[in-house]
C-alpha positions in Angstrom: 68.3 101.5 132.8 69.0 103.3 129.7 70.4 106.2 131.2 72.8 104.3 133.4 74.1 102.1 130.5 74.9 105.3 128.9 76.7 106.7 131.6 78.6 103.8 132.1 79.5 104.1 128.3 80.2 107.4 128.2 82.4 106.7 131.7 84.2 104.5 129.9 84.8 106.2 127.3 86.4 109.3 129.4 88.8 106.7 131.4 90.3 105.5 127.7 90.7 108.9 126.7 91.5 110.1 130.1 94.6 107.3 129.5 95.7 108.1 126.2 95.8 111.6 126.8 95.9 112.4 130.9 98.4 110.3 132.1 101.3 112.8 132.7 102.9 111.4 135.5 101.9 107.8 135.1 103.5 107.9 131.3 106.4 106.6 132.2 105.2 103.5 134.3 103.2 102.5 131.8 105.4 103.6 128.7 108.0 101.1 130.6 105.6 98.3 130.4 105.0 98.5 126.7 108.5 98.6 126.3 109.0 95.0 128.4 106.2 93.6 126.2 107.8 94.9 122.7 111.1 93.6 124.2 109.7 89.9 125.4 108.1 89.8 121.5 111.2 90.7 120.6 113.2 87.9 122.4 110.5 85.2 121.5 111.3 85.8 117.8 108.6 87.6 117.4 109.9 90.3 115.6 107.3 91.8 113.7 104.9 92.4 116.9 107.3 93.6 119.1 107.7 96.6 117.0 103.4 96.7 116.5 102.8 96.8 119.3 104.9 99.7 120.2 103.1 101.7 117.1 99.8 101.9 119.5 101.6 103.8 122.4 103.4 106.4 119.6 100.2 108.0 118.2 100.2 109.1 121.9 102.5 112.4 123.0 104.3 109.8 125.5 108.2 111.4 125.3 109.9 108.2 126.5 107.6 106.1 124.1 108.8 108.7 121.1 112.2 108.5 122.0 112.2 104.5 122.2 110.8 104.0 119.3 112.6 106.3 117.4 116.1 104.4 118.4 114.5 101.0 117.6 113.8 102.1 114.1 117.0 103.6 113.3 119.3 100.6 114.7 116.8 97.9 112.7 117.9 100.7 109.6 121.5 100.7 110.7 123.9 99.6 107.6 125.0 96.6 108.6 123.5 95.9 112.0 122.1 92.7 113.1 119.0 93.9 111.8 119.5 95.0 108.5 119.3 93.9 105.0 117.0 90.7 104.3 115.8 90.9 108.2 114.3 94.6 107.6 112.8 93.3 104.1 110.9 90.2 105.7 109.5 92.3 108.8 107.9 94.7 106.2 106.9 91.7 103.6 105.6 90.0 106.3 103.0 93.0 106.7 102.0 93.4 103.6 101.3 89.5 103.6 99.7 89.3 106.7 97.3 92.7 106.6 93.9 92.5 107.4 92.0 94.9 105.5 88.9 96.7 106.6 85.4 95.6 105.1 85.8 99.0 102.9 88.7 97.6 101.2 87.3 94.8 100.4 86.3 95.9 96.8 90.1 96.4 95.8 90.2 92.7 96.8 87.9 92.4 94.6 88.5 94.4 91.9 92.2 95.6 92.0 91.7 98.6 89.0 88.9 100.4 91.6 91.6 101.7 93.3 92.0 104.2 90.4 92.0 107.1 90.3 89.7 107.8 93.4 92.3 106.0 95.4 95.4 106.1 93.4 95.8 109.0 91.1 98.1 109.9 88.6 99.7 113.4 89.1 102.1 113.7 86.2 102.6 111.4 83.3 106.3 110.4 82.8 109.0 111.1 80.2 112.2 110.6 78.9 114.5 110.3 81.6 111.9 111.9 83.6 109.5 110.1 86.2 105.8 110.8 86.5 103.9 111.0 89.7 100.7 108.8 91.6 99.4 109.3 94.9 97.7 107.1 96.9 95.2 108.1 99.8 94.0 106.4 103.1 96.7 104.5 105.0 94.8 101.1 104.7 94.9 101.4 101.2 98.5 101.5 101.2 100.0 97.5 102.1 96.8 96.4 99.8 98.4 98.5 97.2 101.9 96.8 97.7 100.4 93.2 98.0 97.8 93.6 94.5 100.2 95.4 92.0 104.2 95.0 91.0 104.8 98.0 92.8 108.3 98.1 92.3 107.6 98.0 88.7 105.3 101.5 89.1 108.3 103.1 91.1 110.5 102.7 88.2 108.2 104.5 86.4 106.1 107.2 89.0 107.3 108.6 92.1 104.9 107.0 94.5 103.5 109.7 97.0 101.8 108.9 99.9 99.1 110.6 102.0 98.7 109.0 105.6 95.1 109.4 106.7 96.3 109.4 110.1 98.9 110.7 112.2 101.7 108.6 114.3 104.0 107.4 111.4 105.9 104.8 113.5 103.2 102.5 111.3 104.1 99.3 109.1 101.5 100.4 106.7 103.6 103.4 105.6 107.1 102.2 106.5 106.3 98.8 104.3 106.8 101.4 101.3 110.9 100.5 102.0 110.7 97.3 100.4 110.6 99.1 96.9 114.2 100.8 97.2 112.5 104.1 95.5 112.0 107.3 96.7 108.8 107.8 98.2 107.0 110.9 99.4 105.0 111.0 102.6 102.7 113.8 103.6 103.9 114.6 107.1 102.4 117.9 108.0 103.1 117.2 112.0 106.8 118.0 112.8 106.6 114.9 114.9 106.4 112.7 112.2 108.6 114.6 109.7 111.7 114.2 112.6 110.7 110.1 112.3 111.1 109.9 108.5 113.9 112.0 108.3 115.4 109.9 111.7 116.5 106.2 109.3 118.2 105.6 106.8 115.6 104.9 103.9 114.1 106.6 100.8 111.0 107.5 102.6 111.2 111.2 102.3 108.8 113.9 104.6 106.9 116.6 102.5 105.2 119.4 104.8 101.6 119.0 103.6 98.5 117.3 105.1 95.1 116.2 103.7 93.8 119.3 104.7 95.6 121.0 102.1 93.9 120.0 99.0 90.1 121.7 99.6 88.0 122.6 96.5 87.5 126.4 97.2 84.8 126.4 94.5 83.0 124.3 96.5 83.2 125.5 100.1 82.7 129.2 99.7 80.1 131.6 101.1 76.8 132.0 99.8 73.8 134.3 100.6 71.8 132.4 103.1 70.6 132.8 107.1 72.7 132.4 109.8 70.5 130.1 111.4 72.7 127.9 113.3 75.5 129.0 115.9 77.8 125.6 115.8 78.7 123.1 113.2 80.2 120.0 113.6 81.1 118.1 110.8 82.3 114.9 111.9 81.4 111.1 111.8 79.7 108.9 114.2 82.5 107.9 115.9 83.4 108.1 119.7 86.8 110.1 118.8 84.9 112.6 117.7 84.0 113.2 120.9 80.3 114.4 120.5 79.9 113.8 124.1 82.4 116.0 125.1 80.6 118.9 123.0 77.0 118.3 124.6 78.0 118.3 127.7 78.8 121.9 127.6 76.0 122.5 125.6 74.2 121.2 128.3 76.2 123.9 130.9 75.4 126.5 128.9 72.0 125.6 128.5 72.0 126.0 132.3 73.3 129.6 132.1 70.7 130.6 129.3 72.5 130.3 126.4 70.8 128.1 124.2 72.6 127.1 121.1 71.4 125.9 117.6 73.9 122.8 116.7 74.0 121.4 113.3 75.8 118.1 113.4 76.8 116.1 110.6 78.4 112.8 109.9 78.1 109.4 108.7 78.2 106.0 110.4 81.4 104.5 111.3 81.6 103.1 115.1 78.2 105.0 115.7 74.9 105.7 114.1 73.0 108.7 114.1 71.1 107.2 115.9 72.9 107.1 118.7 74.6 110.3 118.5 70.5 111.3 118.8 70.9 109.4 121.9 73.8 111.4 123.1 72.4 114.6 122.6 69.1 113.2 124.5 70.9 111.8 127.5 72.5 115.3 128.3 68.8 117.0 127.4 69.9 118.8 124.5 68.2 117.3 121.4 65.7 119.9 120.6 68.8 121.7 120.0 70.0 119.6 117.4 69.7 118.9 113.6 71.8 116.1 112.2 72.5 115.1 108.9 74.1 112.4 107.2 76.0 111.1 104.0 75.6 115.1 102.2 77.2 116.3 99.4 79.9 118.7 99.6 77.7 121.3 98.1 75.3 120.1 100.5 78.1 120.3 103.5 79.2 123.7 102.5 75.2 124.9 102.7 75.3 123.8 106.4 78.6 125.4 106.8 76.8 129.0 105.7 74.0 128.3 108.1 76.4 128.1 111.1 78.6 130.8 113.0 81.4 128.8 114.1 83.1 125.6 112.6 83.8 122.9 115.8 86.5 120.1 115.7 86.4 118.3 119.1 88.3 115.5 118.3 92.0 114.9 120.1 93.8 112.7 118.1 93.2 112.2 114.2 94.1 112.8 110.9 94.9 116.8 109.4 91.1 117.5 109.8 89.7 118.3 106.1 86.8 119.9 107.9 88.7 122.9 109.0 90.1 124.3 105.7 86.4 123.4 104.4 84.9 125.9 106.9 87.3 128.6 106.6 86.6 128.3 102.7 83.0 128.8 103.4 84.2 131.8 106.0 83.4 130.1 109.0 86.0 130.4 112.3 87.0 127.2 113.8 87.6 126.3 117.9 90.3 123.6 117.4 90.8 121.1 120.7 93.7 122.1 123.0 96.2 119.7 121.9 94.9 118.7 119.2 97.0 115.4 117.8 100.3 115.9 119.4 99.6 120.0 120.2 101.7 121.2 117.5 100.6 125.3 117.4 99.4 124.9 113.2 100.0 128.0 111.6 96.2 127.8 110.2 95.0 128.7 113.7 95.2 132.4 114.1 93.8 135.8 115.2 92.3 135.6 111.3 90.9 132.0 111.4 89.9 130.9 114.9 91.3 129.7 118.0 92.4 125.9 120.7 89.9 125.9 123.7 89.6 123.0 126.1 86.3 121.7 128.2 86.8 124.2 130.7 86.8 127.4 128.6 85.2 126.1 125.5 81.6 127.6 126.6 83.3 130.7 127.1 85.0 130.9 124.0 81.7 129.9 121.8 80.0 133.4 123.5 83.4 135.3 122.4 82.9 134.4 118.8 79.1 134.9 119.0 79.6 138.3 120.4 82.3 139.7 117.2 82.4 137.1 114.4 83.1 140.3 112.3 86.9 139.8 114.0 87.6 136.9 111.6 88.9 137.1 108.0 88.8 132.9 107.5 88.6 132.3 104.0 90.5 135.7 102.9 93.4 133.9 105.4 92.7 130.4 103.3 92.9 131.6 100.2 96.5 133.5 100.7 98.0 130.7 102.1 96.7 127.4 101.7 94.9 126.6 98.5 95.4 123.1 96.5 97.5 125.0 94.5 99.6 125.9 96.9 100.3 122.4 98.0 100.8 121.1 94.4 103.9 123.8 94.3 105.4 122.5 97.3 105.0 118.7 96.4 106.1 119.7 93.1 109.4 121.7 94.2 109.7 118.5 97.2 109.7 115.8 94.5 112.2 117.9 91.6 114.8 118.6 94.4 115.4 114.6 94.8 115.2 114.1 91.4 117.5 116.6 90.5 120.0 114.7 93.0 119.3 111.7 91.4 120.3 113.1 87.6 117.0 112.6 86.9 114.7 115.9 84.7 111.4 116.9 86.6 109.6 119.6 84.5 106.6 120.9 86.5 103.0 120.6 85.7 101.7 118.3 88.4 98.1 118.1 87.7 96.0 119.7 91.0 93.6 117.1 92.7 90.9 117.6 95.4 90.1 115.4 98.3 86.7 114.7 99.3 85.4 112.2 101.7 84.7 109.3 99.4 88.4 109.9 97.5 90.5 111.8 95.3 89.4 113.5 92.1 91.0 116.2 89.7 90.2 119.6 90.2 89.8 119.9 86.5 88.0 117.4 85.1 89.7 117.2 82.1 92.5 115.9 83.3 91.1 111.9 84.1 91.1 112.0 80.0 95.2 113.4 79.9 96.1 110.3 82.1 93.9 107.5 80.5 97.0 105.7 79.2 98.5 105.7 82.6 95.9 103.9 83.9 96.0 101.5 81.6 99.8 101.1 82.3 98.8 101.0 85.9 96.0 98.3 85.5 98.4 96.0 83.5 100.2 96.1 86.8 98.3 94.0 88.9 99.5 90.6 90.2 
């Protein structure tokens, strides 16, 4: 009985995917449906979800559903369209009013000033005729930030830059930042999203950099140990993810003689390790696997240097951190076919790794296991995509607008570091250079 409620599961879990992903020619029939429905909504009055609930079919590479949405956004922008003005203003108010955080927000609920600077951290202190700079992480941070501080206030003050956790930027919780009639940055590494920001008429302005960027190379770099493990998987336990997909050729494999040492590691979020345990067991694989949960990022970067290759199974996410972490600690990476909307990202190369799908991913596991000595990963990372690297181009992104606005912008954006639970500077030093702009920012709460 256990086995068959796990297959059904795991069946289940292949038809949702199977429909976000697989449709091709059924896209259009059922991109036409959510269409009607946004268009009903939209005729009952129901303004605001009519346009949520096309958001859910845009994180999907449905052409019809881009181009729809696209259009619907740039005539409820239009100057002086039957949208525009106050209408545009409530829709996005209404948002920020109405959001329903996630439990893990719940201590900014509670306590407003947590947000800095692990959530919300100052870049650049302003001047004279001269703004500073903040940046706020994790997309569900960002309405809570509008609704618990006089935002508008800040913007007079900082340019505000956001960095999307997620991809799919036809989303209230980013375009909510028009209601403070300031420019405001937005990480868009996927030239999807970039086209959408750059498609309306507001002050929400595209900056070609993803989460992915900002990777302590300090931390994740390679040290002297044994290469005990032939596939890493850092990821949490969550079914997009897609652990299921991975052990089940593990499991062909296994049937061809090629045994393979998995490290996994994660932390709960619509799974446990626990069941992930279960997962491995149900395709007859656990003895193959070590999992790991809640490590440090030393701790990570230690697995890392056990393994041979860096695995992201995952279709549709985020700009994975985890990659850049493993080329930093040297380690190739198989990226998923298609990964997000199958964009080919310059950090997947001869040098760094390589895309493989289900059917040739087993294949592609004994390539790199044959000649790792082909990769240069980290030599690769470290030319082209270190944190300081990224604070150039937001700093050269941000002083072109506010040149155009009259405005001086001297550089010396302080560099920060993401990590799992936040933000934090890659000099330490710096939390002390910015303590009166905290204090300016925690006198701004409502």
């Amino acid at each position: 009985m256990k086995r068959i409620r796990m297959a059904l599961r795991l069946a289940k879990l292949s038809l949702v995917e199977w429909i976000k992903f697989d449709l091709t020619h059924l896209m259009l029939p059922v991109s036409i449906l959510f269409i009607g429905g946004s268009l009903l909504l939209n005729a009952a009055g129901r303004y605001l979800e009519s346009l949520l609930l096309l958001s859910k079919p845009y994180q999907f590479d449905w052409p019809l559903m881009e181009k729809y949405c696209l259009r619907r956004l740039k005539r409820l922008h239009a100057p002086g369209g039957p949208s525009s003005g106050c209408m545009v203003e409530k829709l996005y108010q209404s948002h920020v009013d109405r959001y329903d955080p996630p439990e893990v927000a719940a201590k900014f609920l509670r306590d407003p000033a947590a947000f800095f600077p692990g959530m919300a951290i100052v870049l650049k202190s302003p001047a004279e005729n001269e703004r500073g700079v903040i940046l706020l992480k994790y997309s569900y941070a960002f309405p809570l930030f509008l609704r618990l501080f006089h935002a508008r206030q800040i913007a007079r003050k900082y340019f505000i830059v956001l960095e999307p956790s997620w991809n799919g930027y036809f989303n209230f919780d980013i375009l909510c930042y028009h209601l403070l009639k300031a420019p405001v940055f937005v990480q868009a590494l996927e030239p999807r999203d970039q086209k959408l920001l750059n498609n309306f008429n507001t002050e929400l302005r595209p900056v070609p950099l993803g989460t992915n960027w900002w990777v302590d190379d300090t931390v994740f770099k390679p040290i002297e140990i044994a290469k005990d493990i032939d596939v890493i998987m850092v990821a949490s336990w969550a079914d997009f993810k897609r652990h299921y997909k991975f052990f089940k050729v593990v499991q062909q494999l296994k049937f061809e003689g090629l045994k393979l040492r998995i490290s996994l590691v994660g932390y709960p979020i619509e799974r446990t390790l626990d069941s992930i345990r279960e997962q491995a067991d149900y395709f007859g694989i656990s003895d193959q696997v070590e999992l790991f949960e809640w490590l440090s990022p030393e701790q990570v970067n230690h697995q890392m240097n056990r393994a041979k290759i860096n695995l992201v199974w995952s279709r549709y996410e985020g700009n994975n951190r985890v990659i850049v972490e493993g080329l930093f600690a040297g380690l190739p990476v198989i990226l998923r076919e298609g990964f997000n909307y199958g964009h080919p990202y310059d950090f997947i190369n001869e040098r760094t790794g390589t895309y493989a799908n289900e059917k040739n991913l087993g294949q592609t596991i004994r390539s790199f296991l044959e000649n790792p000595q082909r990769f240069a990963a980290r030599e690769w990372a470290l030319e082209h995509m270190t944190c300081h690297r990224a604070t150039g181009v937001l700093n050269r992104v941000i002083g072109q607008r506010a040149r155009q606005l009259n405005e001086r912008f001297s550089n010396g954006l302080a560099v920060k570091i993401n990590e799992l639970h936040g933000l934090r500077y890659l000099d330490p030093d710096s939390a002390d250079r910015f303590k009166t702009d905290y204090t300016f920012l925690e006198s701004m709460k409502r």
